[in-house]
MARTORPA-780946 format. One record per residue: x, y, z of N, C-alpha, C, O in turn. Coordinates in steps of 0.05 Angstrom, whole numbers, plus 5000, padded with zeros to 4 digits. Layout:
XYZXYZXYZXYZ;...
//
This chain:
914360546124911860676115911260586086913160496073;908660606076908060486043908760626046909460756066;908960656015909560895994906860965983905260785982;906161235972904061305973904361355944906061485933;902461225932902661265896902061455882899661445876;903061625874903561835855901361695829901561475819;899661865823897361875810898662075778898262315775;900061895761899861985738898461845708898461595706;897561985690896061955669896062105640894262265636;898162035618897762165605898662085570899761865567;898062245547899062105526898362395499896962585505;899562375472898162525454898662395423900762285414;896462425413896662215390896562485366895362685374;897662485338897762705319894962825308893162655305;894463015304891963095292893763405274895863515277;891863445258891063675246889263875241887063795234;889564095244886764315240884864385223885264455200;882664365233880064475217878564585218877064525237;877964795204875464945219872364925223871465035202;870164825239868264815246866064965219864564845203;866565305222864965445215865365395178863465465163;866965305171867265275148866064925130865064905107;866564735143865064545139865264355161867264305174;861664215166861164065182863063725178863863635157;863163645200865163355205864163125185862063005181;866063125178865262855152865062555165867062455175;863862485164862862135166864862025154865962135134;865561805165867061625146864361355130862361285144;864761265109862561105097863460905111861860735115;865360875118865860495132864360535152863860745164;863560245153861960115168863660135207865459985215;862760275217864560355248863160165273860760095274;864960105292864259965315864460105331865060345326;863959995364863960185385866660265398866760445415;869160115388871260265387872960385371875460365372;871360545351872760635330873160515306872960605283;873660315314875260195279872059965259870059825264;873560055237871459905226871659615214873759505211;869359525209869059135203871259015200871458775205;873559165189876559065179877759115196880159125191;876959185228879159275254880759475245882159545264;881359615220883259865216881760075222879560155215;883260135236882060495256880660655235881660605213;879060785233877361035224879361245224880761285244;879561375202880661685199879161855210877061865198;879362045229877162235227878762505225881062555234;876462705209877962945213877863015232876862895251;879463315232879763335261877963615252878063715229;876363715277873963855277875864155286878264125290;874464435289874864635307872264775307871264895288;871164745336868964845340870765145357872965205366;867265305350868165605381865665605396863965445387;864865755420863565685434860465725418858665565420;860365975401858366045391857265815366855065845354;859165615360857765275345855765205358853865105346;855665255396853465085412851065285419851365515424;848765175418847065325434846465285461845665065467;846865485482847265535503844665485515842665605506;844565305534841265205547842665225581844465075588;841565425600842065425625840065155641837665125643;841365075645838964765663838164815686839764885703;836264805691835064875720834464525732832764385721;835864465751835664235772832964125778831164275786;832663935776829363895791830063545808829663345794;830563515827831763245842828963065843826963105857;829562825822826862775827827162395841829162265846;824262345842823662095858823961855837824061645850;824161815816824861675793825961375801827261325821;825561285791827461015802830861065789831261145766;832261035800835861005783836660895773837660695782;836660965744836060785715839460605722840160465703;840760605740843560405740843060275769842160395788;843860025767844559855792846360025807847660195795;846659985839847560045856849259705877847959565893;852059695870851759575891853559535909855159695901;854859415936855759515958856859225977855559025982;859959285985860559106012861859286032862859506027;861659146065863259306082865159206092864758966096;867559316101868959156110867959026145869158866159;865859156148864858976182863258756175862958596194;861958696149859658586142860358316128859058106129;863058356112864158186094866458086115867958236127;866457716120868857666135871157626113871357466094;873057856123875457796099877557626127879757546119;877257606143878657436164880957636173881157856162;882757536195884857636205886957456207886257216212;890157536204892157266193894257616211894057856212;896357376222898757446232900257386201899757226184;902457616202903657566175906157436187906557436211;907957306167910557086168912557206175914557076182;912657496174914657686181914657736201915657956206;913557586223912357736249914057476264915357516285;913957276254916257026267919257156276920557346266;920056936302922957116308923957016286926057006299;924656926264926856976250926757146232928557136215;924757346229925157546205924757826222925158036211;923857806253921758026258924058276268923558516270;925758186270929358486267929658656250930858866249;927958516231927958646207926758906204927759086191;924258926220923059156219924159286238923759536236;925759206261927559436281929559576260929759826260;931059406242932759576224931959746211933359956212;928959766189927859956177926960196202927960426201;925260116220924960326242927760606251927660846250;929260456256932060656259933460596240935660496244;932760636220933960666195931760996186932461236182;929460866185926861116179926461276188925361456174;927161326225925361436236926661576261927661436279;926661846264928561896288926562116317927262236337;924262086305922062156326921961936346921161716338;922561976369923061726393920561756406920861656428;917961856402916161846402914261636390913161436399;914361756369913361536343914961356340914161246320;917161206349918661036342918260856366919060626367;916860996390916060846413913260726404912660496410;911560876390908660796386908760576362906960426356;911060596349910460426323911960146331911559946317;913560136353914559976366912959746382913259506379;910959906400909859806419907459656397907059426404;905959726375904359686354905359396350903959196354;908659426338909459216327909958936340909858716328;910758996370911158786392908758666388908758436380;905258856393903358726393902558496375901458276378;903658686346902958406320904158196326904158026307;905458126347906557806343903857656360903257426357;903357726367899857496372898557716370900857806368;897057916368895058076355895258106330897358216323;892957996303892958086279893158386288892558506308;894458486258894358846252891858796232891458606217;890159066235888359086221888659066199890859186195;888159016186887459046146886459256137884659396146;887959266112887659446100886259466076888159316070;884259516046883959496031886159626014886359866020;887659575998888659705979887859845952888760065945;885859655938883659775925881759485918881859255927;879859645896877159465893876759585866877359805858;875459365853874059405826871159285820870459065828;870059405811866759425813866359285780866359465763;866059055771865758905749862558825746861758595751;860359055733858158975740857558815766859058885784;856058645772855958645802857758435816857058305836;860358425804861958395821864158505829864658695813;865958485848867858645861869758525864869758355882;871858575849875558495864876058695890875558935891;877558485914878558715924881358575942882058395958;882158795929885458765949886058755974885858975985;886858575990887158596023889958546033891158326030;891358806049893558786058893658786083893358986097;894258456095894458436121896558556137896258656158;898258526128901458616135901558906134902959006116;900259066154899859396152901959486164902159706154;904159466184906259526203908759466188910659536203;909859346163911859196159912359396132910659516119;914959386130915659596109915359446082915859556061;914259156083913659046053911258856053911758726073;909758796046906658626046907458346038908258276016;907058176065908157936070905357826065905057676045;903557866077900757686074898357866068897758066081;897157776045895957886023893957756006894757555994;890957836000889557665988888057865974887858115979;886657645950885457835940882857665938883057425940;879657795933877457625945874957785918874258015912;874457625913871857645895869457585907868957375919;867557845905865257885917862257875901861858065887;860157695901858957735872856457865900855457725918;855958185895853658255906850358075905848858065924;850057975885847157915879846757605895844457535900;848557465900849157245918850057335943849757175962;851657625949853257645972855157375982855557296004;855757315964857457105973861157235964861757375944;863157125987866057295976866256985987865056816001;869457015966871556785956874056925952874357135939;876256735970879256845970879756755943878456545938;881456845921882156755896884456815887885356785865;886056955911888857005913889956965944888557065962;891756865949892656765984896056865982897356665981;897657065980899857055992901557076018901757286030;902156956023903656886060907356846045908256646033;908457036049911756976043912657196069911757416074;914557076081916057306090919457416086920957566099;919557236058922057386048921357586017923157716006;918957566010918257575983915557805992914157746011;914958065975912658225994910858255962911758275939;908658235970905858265947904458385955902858315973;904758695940902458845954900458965916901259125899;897758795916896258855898895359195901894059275920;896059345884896659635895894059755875893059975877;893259575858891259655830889559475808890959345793;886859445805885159285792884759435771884259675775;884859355747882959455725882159265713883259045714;880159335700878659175676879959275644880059505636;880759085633880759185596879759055581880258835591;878359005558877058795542876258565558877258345552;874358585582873758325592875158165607874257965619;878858305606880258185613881058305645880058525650;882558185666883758385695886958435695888658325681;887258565708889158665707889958725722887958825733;892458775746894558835772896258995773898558935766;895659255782899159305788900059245810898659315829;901959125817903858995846906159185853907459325838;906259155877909059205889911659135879913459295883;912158935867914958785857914558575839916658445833;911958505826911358485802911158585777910958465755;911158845782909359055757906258995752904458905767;906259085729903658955720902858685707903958605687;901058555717900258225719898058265703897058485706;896758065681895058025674893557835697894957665707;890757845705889857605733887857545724886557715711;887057285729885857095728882357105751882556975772;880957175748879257265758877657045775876157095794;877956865766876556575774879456455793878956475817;881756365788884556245798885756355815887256245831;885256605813887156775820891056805810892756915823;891256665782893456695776894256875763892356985751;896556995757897357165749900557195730902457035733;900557285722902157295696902557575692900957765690;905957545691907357895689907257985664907557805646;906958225656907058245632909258565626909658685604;910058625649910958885644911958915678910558885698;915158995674916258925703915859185712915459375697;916059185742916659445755918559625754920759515751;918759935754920660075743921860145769920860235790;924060065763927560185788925860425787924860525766;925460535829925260785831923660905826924061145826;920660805818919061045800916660905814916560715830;914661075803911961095814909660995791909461145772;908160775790906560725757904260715775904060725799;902260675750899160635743897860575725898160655701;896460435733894660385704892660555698892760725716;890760625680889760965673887260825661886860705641;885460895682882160745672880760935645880561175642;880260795634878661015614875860855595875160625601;875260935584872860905568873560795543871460735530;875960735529876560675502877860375501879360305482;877360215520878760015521881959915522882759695513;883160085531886560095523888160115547888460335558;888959955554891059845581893760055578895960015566;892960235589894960425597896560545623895460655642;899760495617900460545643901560735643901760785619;902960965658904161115659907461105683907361015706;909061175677911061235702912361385711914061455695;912361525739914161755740917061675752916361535772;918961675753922061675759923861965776925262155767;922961895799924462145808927762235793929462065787;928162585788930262565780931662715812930562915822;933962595823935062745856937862845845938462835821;938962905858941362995860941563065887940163225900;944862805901945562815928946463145937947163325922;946263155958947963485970948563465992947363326008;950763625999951663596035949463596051947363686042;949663516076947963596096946963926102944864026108;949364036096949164406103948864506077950064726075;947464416051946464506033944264716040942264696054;945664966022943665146026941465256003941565475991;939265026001937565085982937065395965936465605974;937665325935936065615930933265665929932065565947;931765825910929765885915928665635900929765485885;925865635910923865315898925565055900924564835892;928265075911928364725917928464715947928764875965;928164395944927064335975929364165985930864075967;929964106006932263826006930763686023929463796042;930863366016930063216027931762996030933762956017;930262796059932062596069930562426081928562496094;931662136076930261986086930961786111929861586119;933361926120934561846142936762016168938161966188;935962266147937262376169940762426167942162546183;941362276144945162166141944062306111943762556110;943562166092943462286061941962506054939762546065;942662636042940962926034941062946004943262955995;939062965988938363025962935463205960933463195974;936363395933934363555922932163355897932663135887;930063515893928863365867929263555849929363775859;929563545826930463595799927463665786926763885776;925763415787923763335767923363075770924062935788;922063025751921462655745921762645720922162845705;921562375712921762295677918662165672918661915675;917362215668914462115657913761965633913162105613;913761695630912761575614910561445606910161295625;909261425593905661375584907161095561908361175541;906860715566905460625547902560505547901060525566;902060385522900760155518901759925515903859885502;900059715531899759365522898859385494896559485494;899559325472897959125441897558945448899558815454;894858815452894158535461894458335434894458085434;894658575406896058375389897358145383896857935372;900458365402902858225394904258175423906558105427;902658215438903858235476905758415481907258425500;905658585461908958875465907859095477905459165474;909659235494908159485494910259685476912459655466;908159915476908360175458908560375466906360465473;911360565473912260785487910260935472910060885448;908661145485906761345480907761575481907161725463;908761615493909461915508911761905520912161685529;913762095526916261995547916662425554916862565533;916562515571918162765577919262815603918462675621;920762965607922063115635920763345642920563555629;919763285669917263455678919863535707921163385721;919663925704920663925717919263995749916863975747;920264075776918664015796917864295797915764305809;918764605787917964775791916264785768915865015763;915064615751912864645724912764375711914264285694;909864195727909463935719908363955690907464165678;908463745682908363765653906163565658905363575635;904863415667902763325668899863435665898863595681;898763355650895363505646895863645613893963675598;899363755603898663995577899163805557899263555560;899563975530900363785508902563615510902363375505;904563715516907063585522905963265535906963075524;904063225555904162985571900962965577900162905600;899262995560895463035564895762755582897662605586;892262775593891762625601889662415584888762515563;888662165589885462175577883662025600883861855618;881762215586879362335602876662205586875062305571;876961915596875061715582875461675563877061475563;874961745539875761655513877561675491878561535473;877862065506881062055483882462225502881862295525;884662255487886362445507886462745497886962815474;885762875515885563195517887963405539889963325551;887163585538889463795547887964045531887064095509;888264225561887364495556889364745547891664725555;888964955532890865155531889665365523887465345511;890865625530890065855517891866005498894266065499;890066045482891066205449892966375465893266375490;894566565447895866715448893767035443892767075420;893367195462891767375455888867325464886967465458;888967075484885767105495886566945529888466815536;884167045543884667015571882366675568882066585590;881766615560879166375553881166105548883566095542;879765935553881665595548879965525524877565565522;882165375499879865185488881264945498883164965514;880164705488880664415498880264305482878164315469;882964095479883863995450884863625457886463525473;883263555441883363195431885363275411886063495404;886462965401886762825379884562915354885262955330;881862935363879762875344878963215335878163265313;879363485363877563585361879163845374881063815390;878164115365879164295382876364505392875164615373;875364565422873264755423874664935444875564895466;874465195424874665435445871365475465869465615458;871865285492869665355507869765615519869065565542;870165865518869066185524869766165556869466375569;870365995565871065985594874066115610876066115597;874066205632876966405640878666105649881066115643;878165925657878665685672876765435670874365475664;877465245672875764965670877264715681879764745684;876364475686877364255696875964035672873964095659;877363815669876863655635875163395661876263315682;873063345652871663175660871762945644872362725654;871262975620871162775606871862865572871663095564;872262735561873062745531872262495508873462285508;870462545494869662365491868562385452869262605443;867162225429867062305411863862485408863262655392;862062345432859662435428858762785450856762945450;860962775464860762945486863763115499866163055498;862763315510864963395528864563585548863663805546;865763405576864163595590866863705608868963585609;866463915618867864045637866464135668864064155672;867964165681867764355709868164575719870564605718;866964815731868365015734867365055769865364995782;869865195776869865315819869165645810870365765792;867865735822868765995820868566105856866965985870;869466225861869466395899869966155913870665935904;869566225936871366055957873166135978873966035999;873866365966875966575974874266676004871866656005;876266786028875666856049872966806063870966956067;873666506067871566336081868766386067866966436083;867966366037866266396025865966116022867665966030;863065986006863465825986862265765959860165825948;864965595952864465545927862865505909860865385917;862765565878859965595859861465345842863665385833;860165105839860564825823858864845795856464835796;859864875778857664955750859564765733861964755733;857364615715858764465694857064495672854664525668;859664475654858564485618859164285600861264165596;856464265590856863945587856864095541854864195532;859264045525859164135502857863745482859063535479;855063845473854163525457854663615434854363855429;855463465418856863465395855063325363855263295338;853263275387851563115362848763325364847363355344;848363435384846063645378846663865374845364015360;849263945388850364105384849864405402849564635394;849964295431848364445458850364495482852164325487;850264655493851664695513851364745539852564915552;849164535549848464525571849964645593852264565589;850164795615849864925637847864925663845464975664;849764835688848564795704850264815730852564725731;849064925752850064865781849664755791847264705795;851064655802851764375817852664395845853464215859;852264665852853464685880852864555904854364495923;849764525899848464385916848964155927848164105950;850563955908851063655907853663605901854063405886;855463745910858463625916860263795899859263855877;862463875903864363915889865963765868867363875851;865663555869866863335856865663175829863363075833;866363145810864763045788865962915775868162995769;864562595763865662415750862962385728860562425732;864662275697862262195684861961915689863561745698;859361905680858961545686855861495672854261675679;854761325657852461275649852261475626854361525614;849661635617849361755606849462115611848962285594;850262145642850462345651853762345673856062295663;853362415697855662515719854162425742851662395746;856962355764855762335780857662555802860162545803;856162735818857662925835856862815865854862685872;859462945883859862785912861463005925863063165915;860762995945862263075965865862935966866262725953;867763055979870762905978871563106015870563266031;874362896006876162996025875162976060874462746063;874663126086874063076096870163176105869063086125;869263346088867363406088864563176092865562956097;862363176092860162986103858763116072859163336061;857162866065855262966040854362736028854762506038;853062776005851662515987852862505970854962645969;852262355951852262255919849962335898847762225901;850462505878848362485865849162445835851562485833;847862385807846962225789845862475774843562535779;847062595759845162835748845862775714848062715706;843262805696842662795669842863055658840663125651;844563225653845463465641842763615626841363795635;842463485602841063495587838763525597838163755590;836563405612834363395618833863525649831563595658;837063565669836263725688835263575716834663705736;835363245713834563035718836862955749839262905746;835662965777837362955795837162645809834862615815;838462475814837662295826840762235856843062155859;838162345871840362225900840761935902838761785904;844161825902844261585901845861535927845861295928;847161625946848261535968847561885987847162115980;847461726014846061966031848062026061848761806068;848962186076848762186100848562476108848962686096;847962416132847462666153848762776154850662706140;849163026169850963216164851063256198849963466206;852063096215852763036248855262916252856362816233;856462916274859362876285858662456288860262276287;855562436292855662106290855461946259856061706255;854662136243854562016213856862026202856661886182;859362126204861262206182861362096165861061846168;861762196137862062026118864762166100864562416095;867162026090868662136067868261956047868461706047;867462136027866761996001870061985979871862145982;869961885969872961825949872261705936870661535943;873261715904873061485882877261525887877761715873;878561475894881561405907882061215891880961225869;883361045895885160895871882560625856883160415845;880060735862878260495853877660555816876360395803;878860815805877860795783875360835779873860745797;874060985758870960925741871461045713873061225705;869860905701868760975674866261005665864861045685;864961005645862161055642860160805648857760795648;862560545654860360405657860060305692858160255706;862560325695862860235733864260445752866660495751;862660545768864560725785864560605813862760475822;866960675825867160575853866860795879866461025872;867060765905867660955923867060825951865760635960;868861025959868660915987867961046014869661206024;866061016026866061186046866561046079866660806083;866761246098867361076119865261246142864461486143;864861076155863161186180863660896213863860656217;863561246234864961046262863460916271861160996275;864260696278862460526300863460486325862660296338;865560716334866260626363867960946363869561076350;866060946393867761286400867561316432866561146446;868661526442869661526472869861806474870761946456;868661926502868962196512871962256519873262166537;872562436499875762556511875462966530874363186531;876962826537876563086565879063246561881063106565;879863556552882163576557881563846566879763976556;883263956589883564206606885564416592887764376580;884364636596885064846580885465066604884865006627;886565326597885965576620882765596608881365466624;881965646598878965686599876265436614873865446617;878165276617876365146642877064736621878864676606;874364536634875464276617873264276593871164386596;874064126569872464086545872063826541874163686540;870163726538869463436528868463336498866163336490;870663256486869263206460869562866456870562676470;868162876432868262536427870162476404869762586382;872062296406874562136394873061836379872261646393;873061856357872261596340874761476338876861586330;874461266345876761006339876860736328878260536332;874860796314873960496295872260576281870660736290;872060506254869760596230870060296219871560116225;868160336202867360176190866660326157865060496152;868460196138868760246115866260096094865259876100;865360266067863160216061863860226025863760456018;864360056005864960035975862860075967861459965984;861460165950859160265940859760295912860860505906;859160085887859660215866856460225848854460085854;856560365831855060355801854860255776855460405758;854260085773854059965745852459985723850159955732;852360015695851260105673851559895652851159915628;852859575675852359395649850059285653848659275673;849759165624847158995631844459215624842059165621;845959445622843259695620842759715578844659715562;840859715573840059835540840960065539839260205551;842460185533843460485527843160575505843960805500;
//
């Protein structure tokens, strides 16, 4: 089976306190660029601010979805539309193909599933296995995207990666791996300064070559642990890693309370402890990286998201907490501290000109949920408010506003909303029928304010299933082929 990547992100840089009500944020006189530092590349000091909620003036937004044109490009491949081809992988030859009978009963002791993953695997020796996307990156209007042919094999033998320029629709392979002692599975694309970037299976992270497709390690893979690279808004190639901590135990271990025992064969038995979490940076300086952060997060209290291990959330890194003596969160940068008056919130974004949050409220006993976001501007000094329920649970910033979506297995759109002005723009659509489905995900594609990705899928092949019950027979319909749909947004190229 892959391994399914553990989604961590986090870091905290020093600041000190100030209070808001007592004096407004001082300018620095140097001359500042769009990443902070000024004409001499040495970072900007800034103080560090403390706003309370009553700094902002409170403006409730009332929605108005309008016909406008969508001030950002839109653009889009499918996997039925785009030929990414089909390839038998090298592992599938009799001299390597035992290999996967050993991982099978080594993995797997459902003789069920060990029949179905069997009969699967016999087939891949003259039937390609379908492909898989691993991920995609939306580079103004073009698209990296990762393809793992080798979907049945416990390591990615044949593997490419293919550059898509929408406005030509033309795709080009620019990476080809075929090994079947050696496995490459491109697991992650980012962009940093213009430059691309990889995380791999047994590479680590690669700097890549966008035109060649070559690649260059720059940071090996960690024994045992789970990494990522961490998209953000500030230009800074950040990875993070988690390291399971286990500890073996007999088979007749009798768990205490909150541990679990786990096994991955049925013979060994170990508990989890925690993980070890580490956050650096690449210096494209000096080619070094720079331990950021390092803690032990334990499994009954992740330390991911607080001060101990923040995340960042576009531009800087933030982490929420509550005072001592109040039931309300404020939410705290490097740069800034605002008690937003809120019981609960989710950190959308963090940023120097803005900050916005999310809030759920009900949901509870088959109710649903109220989606309201507050968007705190820092330069007008406003606190926009608005529900959002209408248009997805889900919210990313991007452009000069958010974009909210439907997730998970639910059917829904995309929409594009301008906080400030109340401004709705529907940007992706489907029906809400058992023939449209759509799951929407921004999943390991990353976005930032200038490119967001997502993916949705919808079936193109289904079949009446009949099954008999004591209450008499039922006929429903079984989808068994979709067709996958990349859809991203772009904001380069735009006057902002």
């Amino acid at each position: 089976m892959k391994r399914v990547l553990c989604l961590f992100a986090a870091s905290m840089l020093a600041f000190s306190t100030f209070s808001c009500s007592e004096k407004k944020n001082k300018k620095s006189s140097a001359p500042v660029s769009e990443t902070g530092e000024d004409i001499s590349g040495e970072p900007v000091e800034r103080e560090f601010m403390t706003y309370s909620a009553e700094d902002f003036a409170t403006v409730d937004v009332n929605t108005t979805i309008t016909d406008r044109e969508f001030p950002y490009k839109r653009c889009e491949f499918s996997s039925k539309e785009q030929d990414f081809g089909s390839r038998i992988s090298p592992c599938r030859d009799e001299k390597y193909r035992d290999r996967f009978m050993e991982y099978l009963n080594e993995g797997y002791r459902d003789e069920r599933f060990m029949a179905d993953r069997l009969s699967e695997w016999e087939m891949s020796f003259t039937d390609p296995d379908s492909f898989i996307i691993t991920s995609a990156l939306g580079c103004g209007t073009t698209a990296y995207i990762a393809v793992n042919f080798d979907t049945l094999c416990y390591g990615c033998h044949e593997s490419s990666v293919f550059r898509y320029d929408a406005e030509k629709g033309e795709l080009k392979e620019i990476l080809h791996h075929s090994d079947p002692e050696n496995s490459l599975e491109i697991r992650q694309i980012c962009s940093v300064r213009g430059e691309l970037f990889v995380d791999t299976d047994t590479m680590g992270i690669c700097r890549f070559d966008g035109e060649t497709g070559e690649m260059e390690q720059i940071l090996e893979s960690e024994d045992n642990g789970y990494g990522h690279m961490v998209p953000n808004d500030a230009d800074r190639l950040i990875v993070t890693f988690s390291v399971p901590q286990r500890e073996k135990v007999d088979k007749d271990y009798k768990p205490k309370e909150g541990e679990i025992v786990y096994s991955d064969d049925n013979e060994n038995f170990f508990i989890e402890h925690g993980s070890d979490m580490t956050m650096k940076e690449y210096d494209f300086d000096t080619g070094e990286w720079k331990e950021l952060y390092s803690v032990f997060s334990p499994a009954e209290e992740s330390k991911w998201g607080t001060e101990e291990f923040p995340n960042i959330y576009g531009e800087l890194f933030a982490w929420k907490e509550k005072p001592e003596g109040t039931r309300k969160y404020d939410v705290v940068t490097e740069e800034y501290r605002v008690s937003t008056g809120l019981n609960n919130c989710n950190i959308v974004y963090a940023g120097r000109d803005k900050l916005i949050l999310t809030l759920s409220n009900g949901g509870g006993n088959g109710g649903v949920s109220k989606y309201v976001l507050h968007e705190f501007d820092f330069e007008t000094m406003q606190h926009y408010v608005i529900d959002y329920t209408n248009y997805g649970g889900n919210c990313i910033d991007f452009g000069d506003g958010v974009i909210t979506y439907m997730g998970g297995m639910r059917t829904g759109g995309a929409y594009y909303i301008m906080p400030a002005l109340g401004l709705v723009f529907p940007v992706e659509s489907a029906p809400h029928d058992d023939g449209n489905l759509m799951n929407m995900s921004s999943g390991l594609f990353g976005n930032d304010r200038k490119n967001a990705m997502f993916m949705t899928y919808r079936p193109t092949k289904s079949k009446p299933v009949t099954v008999s019950t004591p209450d008499g027979d039922f006929t429903h319909t079984e989808y068994y082929d979709y067709e996958y749909i990349y859809f991203w947004f772009t904001a380069e190229g735009n006057d902002e």
